[in-house]
C-alpha positions in Angstrom: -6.2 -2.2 -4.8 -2.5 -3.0 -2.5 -0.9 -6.5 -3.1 1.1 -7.8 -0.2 4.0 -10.6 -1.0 5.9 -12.3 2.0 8.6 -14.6 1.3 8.1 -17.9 3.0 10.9 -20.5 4.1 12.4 -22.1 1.0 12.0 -25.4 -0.6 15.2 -26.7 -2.0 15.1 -24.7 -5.3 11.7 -22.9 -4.4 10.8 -20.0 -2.6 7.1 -19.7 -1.8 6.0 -16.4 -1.2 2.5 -16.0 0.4 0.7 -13.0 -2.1 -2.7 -11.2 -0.5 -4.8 -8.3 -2.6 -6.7 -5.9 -0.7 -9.6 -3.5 -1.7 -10.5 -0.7 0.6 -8.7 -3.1 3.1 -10.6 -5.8 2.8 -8.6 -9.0 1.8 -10.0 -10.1 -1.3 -7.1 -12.9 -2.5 -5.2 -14.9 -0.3 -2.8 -17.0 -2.6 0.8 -19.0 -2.0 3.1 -19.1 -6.1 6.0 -21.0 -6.2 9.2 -18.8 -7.5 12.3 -19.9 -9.1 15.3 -18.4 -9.2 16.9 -18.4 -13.1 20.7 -17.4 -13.6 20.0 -15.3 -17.0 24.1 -16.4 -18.1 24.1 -20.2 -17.8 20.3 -20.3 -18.4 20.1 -22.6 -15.4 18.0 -22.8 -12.2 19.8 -22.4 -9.2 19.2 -21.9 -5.3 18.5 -18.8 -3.7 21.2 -17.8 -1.8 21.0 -17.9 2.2 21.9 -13.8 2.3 18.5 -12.9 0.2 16.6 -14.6 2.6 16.2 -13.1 6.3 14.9 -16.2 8.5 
């Protein structure tokens, strides 16, 4: 089995991230998750920064 994950362009907190599972290269799973980025001090959500992201 390979997973692929690509980010996608962000939405205001959110960065989509398109997720695919092969097996014996076929694609089997084609899926888009939502991700979140959590600050682990204030216990907070917060924005990605513009520097993660290469768009």
């Amino acid at each position: 089995m390979q997973v692929k994950t690509y980010p996608e362009k962000p939405e205001g907190i959110r960065q989509p991230r398109k997720v695919e599972f092969y097996r014996n290269g076929e694609l089997v799973v084609d899926s888009r998750t939502l991700w979140v980025l959590f600050d682990g001090q204030t216990h907070r959500i917060k924005r990605i920064e513009s520097e993660w992201l290469n768009f």
